[in-house]
Each structure stands twice: as structure tokens, then as C-alpha cells.
C-alpha positions as CSV (number, residue, x, y, z in Angstrom):
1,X,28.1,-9.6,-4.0
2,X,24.9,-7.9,-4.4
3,X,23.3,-6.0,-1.7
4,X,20.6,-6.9,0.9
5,X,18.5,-4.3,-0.4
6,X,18.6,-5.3,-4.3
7,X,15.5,-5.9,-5.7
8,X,16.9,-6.4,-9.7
9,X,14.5,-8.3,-11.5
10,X,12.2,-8.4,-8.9
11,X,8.3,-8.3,-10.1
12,X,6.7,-5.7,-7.8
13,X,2.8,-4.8,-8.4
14,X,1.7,-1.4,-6.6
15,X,-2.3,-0.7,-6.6
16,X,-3.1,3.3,-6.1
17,X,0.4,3.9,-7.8
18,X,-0.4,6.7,-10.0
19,X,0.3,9.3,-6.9
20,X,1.5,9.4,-3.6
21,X,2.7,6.6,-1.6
22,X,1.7,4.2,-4.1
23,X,4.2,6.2,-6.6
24,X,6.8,6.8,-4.0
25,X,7.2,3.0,-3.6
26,X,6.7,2.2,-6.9
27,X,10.2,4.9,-7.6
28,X,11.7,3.4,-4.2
29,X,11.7,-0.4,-5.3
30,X,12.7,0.7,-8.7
31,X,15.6,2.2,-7.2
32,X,16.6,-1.0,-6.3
33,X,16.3,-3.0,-9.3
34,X,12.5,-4.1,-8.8
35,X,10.1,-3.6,-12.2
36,X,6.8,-2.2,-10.7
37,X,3.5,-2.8,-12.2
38,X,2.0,0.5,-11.5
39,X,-1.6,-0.3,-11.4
40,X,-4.2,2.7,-11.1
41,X,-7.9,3.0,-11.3
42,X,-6.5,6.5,-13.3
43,X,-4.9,5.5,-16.4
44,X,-3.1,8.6,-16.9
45,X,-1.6,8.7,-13.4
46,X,-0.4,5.1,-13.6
47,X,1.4,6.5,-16.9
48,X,2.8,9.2,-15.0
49,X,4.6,6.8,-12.3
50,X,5.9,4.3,-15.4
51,X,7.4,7.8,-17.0
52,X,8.7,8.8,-13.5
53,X,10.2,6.0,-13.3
54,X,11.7,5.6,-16.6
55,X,12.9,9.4,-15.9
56,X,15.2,7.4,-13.1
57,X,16.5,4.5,-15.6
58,X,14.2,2.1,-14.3
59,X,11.8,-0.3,-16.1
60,X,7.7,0.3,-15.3
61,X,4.4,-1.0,-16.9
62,X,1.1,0.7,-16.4
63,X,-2.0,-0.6,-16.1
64,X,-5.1,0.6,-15.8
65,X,-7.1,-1.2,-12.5
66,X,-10.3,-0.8,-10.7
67,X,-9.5,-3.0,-7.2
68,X,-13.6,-2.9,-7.0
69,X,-14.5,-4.8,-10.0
70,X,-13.0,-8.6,-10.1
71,X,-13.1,-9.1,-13.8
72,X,-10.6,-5.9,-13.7
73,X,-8.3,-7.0,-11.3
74,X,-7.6,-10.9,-13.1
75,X,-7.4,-8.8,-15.9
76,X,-4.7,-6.3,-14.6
77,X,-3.0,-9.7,-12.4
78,X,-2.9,-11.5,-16.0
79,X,-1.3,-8.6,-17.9
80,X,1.4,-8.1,-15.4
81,X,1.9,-12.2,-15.8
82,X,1.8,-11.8,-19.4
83,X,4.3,-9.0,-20.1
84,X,6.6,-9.4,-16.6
85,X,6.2,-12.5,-14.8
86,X,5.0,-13.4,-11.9
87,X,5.1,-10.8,-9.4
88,X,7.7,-11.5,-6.5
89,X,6.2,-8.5,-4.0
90,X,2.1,-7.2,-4.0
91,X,1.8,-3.7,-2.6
92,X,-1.7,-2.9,-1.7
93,X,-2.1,0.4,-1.5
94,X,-5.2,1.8,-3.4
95,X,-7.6,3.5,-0.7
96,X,-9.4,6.4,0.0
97,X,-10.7,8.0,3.0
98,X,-14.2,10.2,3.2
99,X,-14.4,11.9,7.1
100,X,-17.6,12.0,8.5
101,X,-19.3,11.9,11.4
102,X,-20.6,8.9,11.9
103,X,-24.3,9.8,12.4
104,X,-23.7,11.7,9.2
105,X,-23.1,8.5,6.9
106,X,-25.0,6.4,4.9
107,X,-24.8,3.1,3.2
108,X,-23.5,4.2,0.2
109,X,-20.8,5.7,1.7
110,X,-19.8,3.0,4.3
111,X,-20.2,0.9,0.8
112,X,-17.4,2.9,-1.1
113,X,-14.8,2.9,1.6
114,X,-15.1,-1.0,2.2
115,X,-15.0,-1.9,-1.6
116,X,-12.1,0.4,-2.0
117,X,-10.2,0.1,0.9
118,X,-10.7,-3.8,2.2
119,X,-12.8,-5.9,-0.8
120,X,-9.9,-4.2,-3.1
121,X,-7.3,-5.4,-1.6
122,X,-8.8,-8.8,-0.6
123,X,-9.3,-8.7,-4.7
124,X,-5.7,-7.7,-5.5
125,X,-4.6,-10.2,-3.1
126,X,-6.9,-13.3,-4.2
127,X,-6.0,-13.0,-8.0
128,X,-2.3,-12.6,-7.2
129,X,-1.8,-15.3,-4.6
130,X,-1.9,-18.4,-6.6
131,X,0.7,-17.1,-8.8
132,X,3.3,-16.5,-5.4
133,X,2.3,-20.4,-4.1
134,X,3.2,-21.7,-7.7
135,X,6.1,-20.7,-7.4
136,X,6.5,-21.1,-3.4
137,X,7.8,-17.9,-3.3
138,X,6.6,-14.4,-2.4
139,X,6.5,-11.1,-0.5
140,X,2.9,-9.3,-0.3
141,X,2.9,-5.9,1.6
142,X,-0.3,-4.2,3.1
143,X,-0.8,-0.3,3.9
144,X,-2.7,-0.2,6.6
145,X,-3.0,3.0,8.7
146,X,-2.5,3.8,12.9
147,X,-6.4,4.9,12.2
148,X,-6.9,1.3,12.4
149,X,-5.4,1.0,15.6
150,X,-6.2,4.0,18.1
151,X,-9.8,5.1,15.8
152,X,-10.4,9.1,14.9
153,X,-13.7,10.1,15.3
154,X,-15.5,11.2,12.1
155,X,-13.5,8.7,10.6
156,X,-15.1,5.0,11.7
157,X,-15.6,3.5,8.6
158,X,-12.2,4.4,7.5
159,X,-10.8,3.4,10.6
160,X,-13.0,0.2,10.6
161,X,-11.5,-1.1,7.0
162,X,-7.7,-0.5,8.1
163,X,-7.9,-2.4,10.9
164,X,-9.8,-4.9,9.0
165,X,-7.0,-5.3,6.7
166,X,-4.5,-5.2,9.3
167,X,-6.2,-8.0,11.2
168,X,-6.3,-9.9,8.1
169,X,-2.4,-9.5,7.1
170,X,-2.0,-11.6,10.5
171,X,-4.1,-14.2,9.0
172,X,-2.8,-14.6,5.7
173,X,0.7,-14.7,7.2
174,X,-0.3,-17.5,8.8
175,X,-1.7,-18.8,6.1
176,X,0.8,-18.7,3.4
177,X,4.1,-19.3,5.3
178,X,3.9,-22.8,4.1
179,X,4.9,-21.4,0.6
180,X,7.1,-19.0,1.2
181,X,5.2,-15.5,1.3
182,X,5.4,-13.3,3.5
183,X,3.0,-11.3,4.6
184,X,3.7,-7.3,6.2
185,X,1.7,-4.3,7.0
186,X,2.8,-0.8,7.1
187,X,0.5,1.8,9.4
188,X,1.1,5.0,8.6
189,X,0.2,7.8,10.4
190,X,-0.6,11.6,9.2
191,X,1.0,12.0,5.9
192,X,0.9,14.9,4.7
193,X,2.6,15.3,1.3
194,X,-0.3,13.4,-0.7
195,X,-3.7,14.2,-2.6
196,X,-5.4,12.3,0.7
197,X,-2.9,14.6,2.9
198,X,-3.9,17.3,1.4
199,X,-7.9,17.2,1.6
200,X,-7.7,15.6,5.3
201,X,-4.8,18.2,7.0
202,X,-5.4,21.5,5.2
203,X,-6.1,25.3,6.5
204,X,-3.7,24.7,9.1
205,X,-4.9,21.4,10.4
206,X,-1.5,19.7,9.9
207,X,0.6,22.4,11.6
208,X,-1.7,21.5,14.3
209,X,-1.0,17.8,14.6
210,X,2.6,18.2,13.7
211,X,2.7,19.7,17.2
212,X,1.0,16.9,18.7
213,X,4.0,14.1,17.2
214,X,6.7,13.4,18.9
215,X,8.7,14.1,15.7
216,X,7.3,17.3,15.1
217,X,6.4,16.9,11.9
218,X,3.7,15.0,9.8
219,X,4.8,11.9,8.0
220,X,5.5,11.6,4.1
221,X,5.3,9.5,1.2
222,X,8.7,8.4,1.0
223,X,8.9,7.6,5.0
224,X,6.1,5.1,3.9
225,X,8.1,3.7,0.7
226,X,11.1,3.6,2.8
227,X,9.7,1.0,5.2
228,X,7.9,-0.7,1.9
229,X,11.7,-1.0,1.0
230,X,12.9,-2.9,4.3
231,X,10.0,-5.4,4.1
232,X,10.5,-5.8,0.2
233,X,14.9,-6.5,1.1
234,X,16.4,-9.8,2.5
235,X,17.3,-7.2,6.0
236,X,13.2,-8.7,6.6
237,X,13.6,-12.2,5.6
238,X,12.5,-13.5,8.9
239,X,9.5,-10.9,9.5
240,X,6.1,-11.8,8.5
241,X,2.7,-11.1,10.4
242,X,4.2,-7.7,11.3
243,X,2.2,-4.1,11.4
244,X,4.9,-1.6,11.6
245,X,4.1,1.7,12.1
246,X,5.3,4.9,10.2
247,X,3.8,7.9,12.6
248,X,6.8,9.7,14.0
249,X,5.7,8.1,17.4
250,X,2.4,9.6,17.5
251,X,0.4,6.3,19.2
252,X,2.9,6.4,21.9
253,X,0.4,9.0,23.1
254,X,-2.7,8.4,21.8
């Protein structure tokens, strides 16, 4: 009998999966059987997570993917059909965070973090969706981040597109139950083993807000890809609409 947690043959596409959480899930659901799509806007990096992979036994294509640009993401979504099928789970998890004070931002920048982090993955999600309701089946997980619930200052905009794509998971849950997808969102909190970790919580900062988490201690990649794991087993089948967050309790007191 196999196990709740098996994922073999499982189609699972990762965006920002060429480091970091994105690669930490993309190794977790290979674990379990899945074949990730490791799509990057770095082609090298997505490379490197198909080789990780590989280095574990597992099965991985990389493909090269700017969640910004449209025409790049049906292209990516229509190599992935091509060469592996319809993908069974969607992890969006490309996004990048720039802090600055609010006064202190412009339009360009307030332009980057929304295509990135909310236009991406309405993108990712758009081209890949008809392929799940073809098939009436599917399982589409969101990072989000607990930024998007409780706000940091110097970090609005960020904040603003997380809880943007939080609020939407809710709706697209709704939305898409009538064919079988599911629809999740993980909210992290401070991770600190990742190349965002390591710009936002450096010189001391993180020891600092390790203090401040229940836990003690800040949050990493594969606490994330765990939790990607539950939502992607059949221990979740009767969850969608869900945010779920990954913080070591830290908005129980903020």
C-alpha cells in the first residue's frame, strides 16, 4: 500500500526553484516520488536544483522562466506539458523582497515587487490552470509570507503583494473546487537560511529576532518545504482555502 505522503509520478512545477525554498521543495516532493519542473528566471540555478535532484535519484527538468513576461511563462507551462504532463501540484514561489521606507520608494520599485511577487504568480497560475480543470484534478500551493498579515515597516509594498496573494488563494479556492484543485498558502516567517535571508537578517539582525520567536530560532528552507509536503500529500485532502503559517509562533505576538 503506498503511503499518504507519496507523490510518485506526480507532476510538480516550482517557480524561484533554482535556490532556497523554491529548491528545498522542489528536493522535498522529489523525495516523495514527485518530478519537479524547476522553473527559474536563472537558468543556471534551475540546472543546479535538477542536478541536486538527480544527485538524490530523483527525476527533474529545468526550465528557464521569467514569471513577469507572459509569452515566457505559456512557454515554460507548455514545455513542462510537452516533456512531463500535466502538472498535478503548482508551487508559486518566485519573489523578491526590496526594504524601504515607504517615503523612500518610487514607482519603479513598487512596479518590480508587484510584477514579481503577485502579477507572477497570477501568470504562473493563469497558464497552468486550464491544464488542472481538464483534467478535474489538481493541487496549486502559494508562498505567501506572515509580512502579509501583521505588515513590517519599511517593507509595505512587499507586505502589500503577500497579502495580496494570500487573499487571492481564498478566492481561487473557491473558485476551482468544482474541479478538483485545491488551493493552499504557506506564510512563512523569518527564514533565514536563504539568499533573501541572508540580505534582510544579516550583521546580527537575525540573532536579534530569533530572540523575539517563541522558538528561538529563525525559520528555514526546509520548515517551508516540509509544510509544502503536507499540502502536496493525501494527510491534506480535505484542506483548501487555507494560509498556514511557518514562523515558529512569532504572530502569536505580534
Amino acid at each position: 500500500m503506498a503511503e499518504r505522503g507519496d507523490l510518485t509520478g506526480k507532476v510538480a512545477m516550482v517557480t524561484g526553484a533554482g535556490a532556497g525554498i523554491g529548491r528545498a521543495v522542489s528536493l522535498r516532493l522529489a523525495e516523495r516520488g514527485a518530478v519537479p519542473a524547476a522553473l527559474d528566471i536563472r537558468e543556471e540555478a534551475a540546472a543546479g536544483t535538477a542536478a541536486a535532484v538527480a544527485a538524490i535519484g530523483g527525476k527533474a527538468l529545468a526550465v528557464q522562466c521569467d514569471v513577469t513576461n507572459y509569452a515566457s511563462v505559456t512557454a515554460a507551462v507548455n514545455r513542462v506539458v510537452s516533456e512531463l504532463g500535466a502538472p498535478d501540484i503548482l508551487v508559486n514561489n518566485a519573489g523578491i523582497d526590496i526594504v524601504r521606507m515607504f517615503v523612500d520608494t518610487d514607482e519603479a520599485l513598487w512596479r518590480k515587487l508587484v510584477d514579481v511577487n503577485y502579477i507572477g504568480f497570477l501568470a504562473v497560475t493563469h497558464a497552468t490552470a486550464p491544464h488542472m480543470i481538464a483534467k478535474k484534478s489538481g493541487l496549486i500551493i502559494n508562498i505567501g509570507s506572515d509580512a502579509g498579515r501583521i505588515g513590517n515597516p519599511g517593507d509595505a509594498v512587499y507586505c502589500g503583494t503577500k497579502a495580496a496573494v494570500m487573499a487571492t488563494s481564498k478566492a481561487l479556492a473557491r473558485e476551482f473546487a468544482r474541479y478538483n484543485i485545491r488551493v493552499n498558502c504557506v506564510a512563512p516567517g523569518p527564514i533565514g537560511d536563504t539568499e533573501m535571508g541572508d540580505v534582510l537578517y544579516g550583521e546580527g539582525l537575525g540573532d536579534k529576532i530569533a530572540r523575539m520567536i517563541p522558538l528561538k530560532r529563525l525559520g528555514t528552507a526546509e520548515d517551508v518545504a516540509d509544510v509544502v509536503g503536507f499540502f502536496a500529500s493525501e494527510d491534506a485532502a480535505y484542506l483548501t482555502g487555507q494560509v498556514l503559517s511557518v514562523d515558529g509562533g512569532l504572530t502569536m505576538i505580534s
